[in-house]
C-alpha positions in Angstrom: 31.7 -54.8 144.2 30.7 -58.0 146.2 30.3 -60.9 144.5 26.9 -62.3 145.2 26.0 -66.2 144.0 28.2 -69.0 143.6 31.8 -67.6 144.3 35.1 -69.0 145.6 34.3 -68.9 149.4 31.2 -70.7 148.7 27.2 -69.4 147.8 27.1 -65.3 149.3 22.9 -64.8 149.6 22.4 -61.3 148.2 20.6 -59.1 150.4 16.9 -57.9 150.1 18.1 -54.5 150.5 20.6 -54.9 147.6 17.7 -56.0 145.3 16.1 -53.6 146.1 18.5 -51.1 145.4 19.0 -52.6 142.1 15.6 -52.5 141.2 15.4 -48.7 142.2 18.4 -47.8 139.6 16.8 -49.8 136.8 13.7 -47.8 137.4 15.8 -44.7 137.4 17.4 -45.7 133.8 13.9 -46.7 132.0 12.0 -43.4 133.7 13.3 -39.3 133.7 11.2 -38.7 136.8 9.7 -41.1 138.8 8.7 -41.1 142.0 10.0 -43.8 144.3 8.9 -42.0 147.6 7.6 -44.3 150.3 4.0 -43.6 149.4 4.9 -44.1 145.6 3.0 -47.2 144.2 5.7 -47.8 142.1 8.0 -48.2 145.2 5.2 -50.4 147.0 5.3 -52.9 143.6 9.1 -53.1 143.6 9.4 -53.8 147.3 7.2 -56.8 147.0 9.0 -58.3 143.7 12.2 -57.7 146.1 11.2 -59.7 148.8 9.7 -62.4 146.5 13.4 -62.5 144.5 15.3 -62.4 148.2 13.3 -65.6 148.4 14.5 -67.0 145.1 17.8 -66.2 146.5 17.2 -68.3 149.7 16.0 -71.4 147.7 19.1 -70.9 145.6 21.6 -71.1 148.8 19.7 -74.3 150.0 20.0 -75.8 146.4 24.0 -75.2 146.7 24.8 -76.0 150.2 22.4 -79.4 149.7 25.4 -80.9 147.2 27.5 -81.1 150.4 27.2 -83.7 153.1 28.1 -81.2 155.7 25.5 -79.0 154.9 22.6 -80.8 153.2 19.4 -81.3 155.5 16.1 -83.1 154.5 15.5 -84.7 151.5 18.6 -82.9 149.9 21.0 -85.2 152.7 18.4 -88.5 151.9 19.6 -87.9 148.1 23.3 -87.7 148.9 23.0 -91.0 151.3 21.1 -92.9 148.5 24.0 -91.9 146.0 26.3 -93.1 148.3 24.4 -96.4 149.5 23.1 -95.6 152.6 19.9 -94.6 153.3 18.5 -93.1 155.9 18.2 -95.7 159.3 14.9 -95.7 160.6 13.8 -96.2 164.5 12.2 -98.9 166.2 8.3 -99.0 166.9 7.4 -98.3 170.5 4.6 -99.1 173.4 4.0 -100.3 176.5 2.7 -103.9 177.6 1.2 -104.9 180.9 2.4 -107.7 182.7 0.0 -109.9 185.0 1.1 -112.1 187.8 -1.1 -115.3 188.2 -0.9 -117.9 190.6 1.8 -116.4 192.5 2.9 -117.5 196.0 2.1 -115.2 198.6 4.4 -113.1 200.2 7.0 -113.7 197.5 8.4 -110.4 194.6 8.8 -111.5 190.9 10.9 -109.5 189.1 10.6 -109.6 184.8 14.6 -108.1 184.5 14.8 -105.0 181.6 15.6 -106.5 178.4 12.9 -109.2 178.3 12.1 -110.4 175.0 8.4 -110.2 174.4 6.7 -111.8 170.8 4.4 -111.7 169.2 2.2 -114.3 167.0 3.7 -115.3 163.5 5.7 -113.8 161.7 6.9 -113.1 165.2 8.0 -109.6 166.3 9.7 -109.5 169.0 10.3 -106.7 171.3 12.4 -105.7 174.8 11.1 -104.0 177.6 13.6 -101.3 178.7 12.9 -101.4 182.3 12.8 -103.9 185.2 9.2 -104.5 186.9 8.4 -106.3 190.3 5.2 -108.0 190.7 3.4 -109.4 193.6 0.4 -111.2 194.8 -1.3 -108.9 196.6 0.0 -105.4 196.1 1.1 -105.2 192.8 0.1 -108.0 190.7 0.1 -105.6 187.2 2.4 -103.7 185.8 3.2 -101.5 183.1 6.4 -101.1 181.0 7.9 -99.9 178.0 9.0 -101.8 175.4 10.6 -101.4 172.1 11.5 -103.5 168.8 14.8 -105.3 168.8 15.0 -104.2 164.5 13.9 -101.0 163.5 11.5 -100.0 160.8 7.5 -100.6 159.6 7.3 -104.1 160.6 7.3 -103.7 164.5 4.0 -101.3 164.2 1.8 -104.2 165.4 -1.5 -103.6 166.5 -2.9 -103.7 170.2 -2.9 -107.4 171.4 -0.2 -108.4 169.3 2.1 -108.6 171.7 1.0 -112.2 173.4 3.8 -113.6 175.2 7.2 -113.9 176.5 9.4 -115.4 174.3 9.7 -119.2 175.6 13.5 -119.5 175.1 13.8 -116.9 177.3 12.0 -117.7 179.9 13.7 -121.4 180.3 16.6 -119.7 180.1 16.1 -116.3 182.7 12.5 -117.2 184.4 13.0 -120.7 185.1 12.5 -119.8 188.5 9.2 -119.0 188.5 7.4 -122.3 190.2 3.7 -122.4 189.6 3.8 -118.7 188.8 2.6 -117.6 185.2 3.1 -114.0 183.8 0.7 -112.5 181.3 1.5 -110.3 178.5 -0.5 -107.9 176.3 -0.5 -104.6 174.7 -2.9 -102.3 175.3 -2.5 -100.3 172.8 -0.7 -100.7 168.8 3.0 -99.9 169.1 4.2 -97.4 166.3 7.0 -94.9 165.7 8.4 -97.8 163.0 8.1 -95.1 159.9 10.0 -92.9 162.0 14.1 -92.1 160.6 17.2 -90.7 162.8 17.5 -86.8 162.4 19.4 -84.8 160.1 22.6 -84.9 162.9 22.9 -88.6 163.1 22.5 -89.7 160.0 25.1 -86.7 158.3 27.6 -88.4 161.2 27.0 -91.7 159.7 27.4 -90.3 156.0 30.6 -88.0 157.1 31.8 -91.7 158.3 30.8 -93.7 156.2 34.3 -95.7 154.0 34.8 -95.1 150.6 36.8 -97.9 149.8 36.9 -101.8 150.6 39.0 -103.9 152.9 40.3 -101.4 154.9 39.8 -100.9 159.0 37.2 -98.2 158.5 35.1 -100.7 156.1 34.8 -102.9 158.8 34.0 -100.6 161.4 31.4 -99.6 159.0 30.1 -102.8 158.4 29.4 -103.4 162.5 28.2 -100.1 163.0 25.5 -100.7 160.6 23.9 -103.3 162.7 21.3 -102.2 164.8 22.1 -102.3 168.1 25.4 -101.3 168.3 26.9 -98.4 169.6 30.7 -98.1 169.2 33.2 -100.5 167.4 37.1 -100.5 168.0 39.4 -102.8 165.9 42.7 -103.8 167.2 45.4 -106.1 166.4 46.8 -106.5 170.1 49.2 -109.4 169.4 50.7 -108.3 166.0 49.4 -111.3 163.6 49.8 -114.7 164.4 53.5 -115.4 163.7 55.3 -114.0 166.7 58.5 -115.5 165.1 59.0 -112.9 162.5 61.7 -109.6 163.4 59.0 -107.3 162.8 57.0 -108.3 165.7 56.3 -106.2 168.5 57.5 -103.3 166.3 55.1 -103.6 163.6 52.4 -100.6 163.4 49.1 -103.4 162.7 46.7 -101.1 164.3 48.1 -98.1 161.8 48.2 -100.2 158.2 45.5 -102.9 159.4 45.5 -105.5 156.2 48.0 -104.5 154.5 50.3 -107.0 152.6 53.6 -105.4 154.6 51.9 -107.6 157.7 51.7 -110.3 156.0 51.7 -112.7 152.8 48.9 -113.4 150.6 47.7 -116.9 151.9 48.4 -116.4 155.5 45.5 -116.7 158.2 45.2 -112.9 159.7 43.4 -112.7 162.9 41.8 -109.3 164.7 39.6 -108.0 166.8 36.4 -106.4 166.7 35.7 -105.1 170.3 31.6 -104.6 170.0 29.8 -102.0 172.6 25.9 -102.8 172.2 22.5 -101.6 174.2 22.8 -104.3 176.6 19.1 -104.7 176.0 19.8 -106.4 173.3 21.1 -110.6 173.8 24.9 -110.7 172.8 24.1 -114.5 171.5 21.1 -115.7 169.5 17.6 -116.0 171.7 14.5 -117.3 170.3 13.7 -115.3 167.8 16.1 -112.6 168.4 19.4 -113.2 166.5 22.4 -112.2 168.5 24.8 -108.8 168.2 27.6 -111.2 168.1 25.8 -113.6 165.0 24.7 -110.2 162.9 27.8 -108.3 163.8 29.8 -111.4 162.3 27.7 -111.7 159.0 28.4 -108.1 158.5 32.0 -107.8 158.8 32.5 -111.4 156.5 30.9 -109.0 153.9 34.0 -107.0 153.9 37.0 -108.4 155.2 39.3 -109.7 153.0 40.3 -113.3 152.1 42.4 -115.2 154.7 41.3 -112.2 157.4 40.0 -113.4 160.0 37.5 -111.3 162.9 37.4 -112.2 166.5 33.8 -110.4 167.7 34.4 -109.5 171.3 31.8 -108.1 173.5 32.9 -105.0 175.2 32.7 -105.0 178.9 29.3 -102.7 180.0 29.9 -101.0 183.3 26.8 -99.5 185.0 27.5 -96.4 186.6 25.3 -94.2 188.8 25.7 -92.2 192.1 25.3 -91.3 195.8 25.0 -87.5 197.3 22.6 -85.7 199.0 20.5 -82.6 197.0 19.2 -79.9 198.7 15.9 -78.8 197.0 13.5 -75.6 197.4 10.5 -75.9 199.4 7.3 -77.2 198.2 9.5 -79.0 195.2 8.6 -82.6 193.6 10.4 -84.8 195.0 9.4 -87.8 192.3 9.4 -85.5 189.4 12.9 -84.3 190.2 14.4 -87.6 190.5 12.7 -88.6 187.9 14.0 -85.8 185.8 17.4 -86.3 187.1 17.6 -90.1 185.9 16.6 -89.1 182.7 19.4 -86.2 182.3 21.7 -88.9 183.3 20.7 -91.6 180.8 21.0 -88.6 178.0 24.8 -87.5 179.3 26.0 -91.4 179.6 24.1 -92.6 177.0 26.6 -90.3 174.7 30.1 -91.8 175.9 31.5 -94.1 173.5 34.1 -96.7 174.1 36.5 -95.9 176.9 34.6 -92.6 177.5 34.9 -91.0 181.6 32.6 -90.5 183.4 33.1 -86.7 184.3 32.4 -85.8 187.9 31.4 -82.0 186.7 29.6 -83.0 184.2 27.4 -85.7 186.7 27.3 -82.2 188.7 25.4 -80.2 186.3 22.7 -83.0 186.1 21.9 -82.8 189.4 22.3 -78.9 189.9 20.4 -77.9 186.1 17.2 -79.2 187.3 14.8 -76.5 188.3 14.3 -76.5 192.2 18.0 -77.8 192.8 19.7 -75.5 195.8 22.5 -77.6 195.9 24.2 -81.3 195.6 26.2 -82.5 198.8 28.8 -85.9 199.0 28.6 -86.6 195.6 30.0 -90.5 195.1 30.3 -91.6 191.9 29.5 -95.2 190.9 30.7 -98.2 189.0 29.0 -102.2 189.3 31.1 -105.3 188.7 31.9 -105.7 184.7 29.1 -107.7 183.5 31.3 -110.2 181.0 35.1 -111.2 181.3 36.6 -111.0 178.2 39.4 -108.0 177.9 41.8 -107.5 175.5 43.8 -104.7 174.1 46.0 -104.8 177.4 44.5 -104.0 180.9 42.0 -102.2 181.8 42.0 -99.0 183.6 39.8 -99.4 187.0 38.7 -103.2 186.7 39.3 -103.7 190.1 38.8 -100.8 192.4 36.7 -99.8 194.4 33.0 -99.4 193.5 32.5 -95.9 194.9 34.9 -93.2 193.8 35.4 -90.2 196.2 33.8 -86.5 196.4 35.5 -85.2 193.0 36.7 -87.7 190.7 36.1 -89.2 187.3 34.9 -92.8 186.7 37.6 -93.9 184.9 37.1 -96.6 181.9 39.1 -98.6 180.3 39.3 -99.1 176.6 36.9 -102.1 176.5 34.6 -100.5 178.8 31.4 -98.6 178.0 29.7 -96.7 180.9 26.0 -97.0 181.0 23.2 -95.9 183.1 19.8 -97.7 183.2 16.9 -94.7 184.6 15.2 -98.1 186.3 18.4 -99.2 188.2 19.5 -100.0 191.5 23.0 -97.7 190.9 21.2 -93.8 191.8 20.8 -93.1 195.8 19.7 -89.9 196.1 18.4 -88.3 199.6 16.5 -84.6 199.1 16.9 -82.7 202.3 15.0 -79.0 201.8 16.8 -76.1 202.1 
């Protein structure tokens, strides 16, 4: 007989029919002759106390499988992360702002780059558009842009009008070019979403992650990956410590047994590094009011390394990617919409690689040819812009150098400090739609 319940292979939901069944035979055993017919009344009672009980039996599977990381959804998988000291992350509060142009000189673009950090009154909150935005004199002296919070949670729920200006350290630093031009900031409408948390899929991969000890490489890694803002961590001792002198060198596995005392003695200055991939939205070093990846990545790894270990935070190198081709379309199809649709498939696809992640020619393919009204997709060129920052480590890097258009067919290669990335409001997608 089956074993229903908590067993061995885990919790085995007994059936509706089985209750039922059950229920049937203990009627048989209390009563000579009943009549359990499909018109009995008796039959009609037990039915519904079956279903109820093959609901008990559902609450009672959810009750089991919540104990379990794997498995736990809800509040069940906020209970487990609070136990283990990590609670649920929350997202940042959203809007839009509009952006004036005054006193502009005619004949002559302004262009407020993606990323710009906009604040408000104190206690300042400051927030990033996540789009670029030309203005003009004449044609276009308005615009309106997305923005979100640079930290997540409550307090970047600010109420319409809040948003006021662009941060001043900023702007001395990438507007200074504007002459007699000003640029007027406001927000319509109050920014929200700041209550909002991850899903149940992102926060179980942080909990399935998440170290159980101390001083260890996967502590730190969980210490940078905490801050907000960052996307993927790699540690790596590339040079194998800091005394090259020693037989062991060269031959040591550091990036295998990371701290321990085979690599060196207690006392001596240990040096790695912390390769950080980040939204490039957000500044690498401290701006205004915005503190820096590289400043809030180092306070949390001085948390856990251990004494005499010493982090070097490296920024990883951001390459954007995007393509050229041709896309045959249906007649009569939307032209803006399906571009529009198309940028944001690729964001999704590109925005998932992590460190040293390709860029797959098929799968930049099915972007293009999933989107309703596609025929077909003709010369597709793959793209990669000029790494952004210089530092490399971790030996060379795959690609740094080539060519910035690969041929019909193959991959963008990265290296392992690069992070592919694709910005919806770029330059990097040129797309002609020819109809079929």
């Amino acid at each position: 007989m089956t074993d229903f319940g908590v067993t061995e292979d885990g919790f085995v939901l007994k059936p509706v029919d089985q209750i039922l069944s059950e229920a049937f035979e203990r009627a048989r055993a209390v009563f000579d002759d009943i009549d359990l017919t499909s018109t009995s009344p008796l039959r009609k009672i037990l039915e519904v106390t079956a279903a109820e009980d093959g609901e008990l039996w559902k609450r009672m599977e959810d009750l089991y499988y919540g104990n379990f990381i794997s498995t736990a959804f809800g509040d069940n998988l906020d209970l487990l992360g609070e136990d283990m000291g990590l609670a649920r992350p929350r997202l940042p509060s959203t809007g839009k702002v509009q952006i004036t142009l005054g006193n502009g000189a005619d004949g002559r673009r302004y262009t407020v780059p993606e990323g710009t950090i906009l604040v408000t009154a104190a206690p300042v909150r400051a927030f990033g558009t996540i789009a670029a935005v030309t203005l003009d004199r004449t044609a276009q002296p308005t615009a309106t842009v997305d923005v979100t919070a640079f930290e997540p949670g409550p307090d970047g729920d600010v109420a319409a009008g809040a948003i006021a200006d662009i941060d001043p350290t900023y702007r001395s630093i990438f507007l200074a070019d504007l002459g007699t031009a000003t640029l007027t900031v406001t927000n319509p409408k109050a920014t929200g979403g700041g209550a909002r948390t991850v899903s149940d899929d992102i926060y179980r991969a942080r909990l399935a992650g998440l170290a159980r000890n101390l001083w260890t490489v996967e502590s730190v890694a969980q210490a940078a990956l905490g801050v907000s803002g960052v996307l993927d961590v790699l540690l790596s001792d590339p040079l194998g410590g800091v005394d090259v002198s020693q037989s062991y060198f060269g031959t040591f596995a550091f990036d295998q047994r990371a701290f321990s005392s085979e690599a060196r003695r207690i006392g001596e200055p240990y040096f790695f590094d912390v390769l950080v991939a980040h939204d490039f939205r957000a500044p690498w070093r401290t701006i205004g009011p915005v503190q820096g990846v590289f400043e809030r990545v180092t306070a949390a790894v001085d948390t856990v390394r251990p004494v005499g270990i010493h982090p070097n935070i490296v920024e990883a190198i951001h390459v954007e990617v995007g393509a050229r081709a041709t896309v045959v379309v249906q007649p009569g199809s939307d032209g803006a919409a399906l571009l529009a649709s198309i940028r944001q498939r690729l964001a999704t696809d590109i925005g998932g690689l992590r460190l040293g992640g390709d860029v797959l020619y098929s799968q930049v393919v099915r972007a293009f040819v999933e989107q309703p009204g596609v025929v077909d997709v003709q010369q597709l060129h793959l793209r990669r812009s000029p790494a952004a920052s210089g530092p490399v480590t971790f030996g060379a890097v795959a690609g740094q150098s080539v060519t910035a258009e690969a041929a019909v067919g193959e991959n963008l290669v990265m290296g392992p400090t690069e992070l592919a990335i694709f910005s919806p409001s770029g330059d990097a997608l040129d797309i002609a739609l020819v109809t079929s």
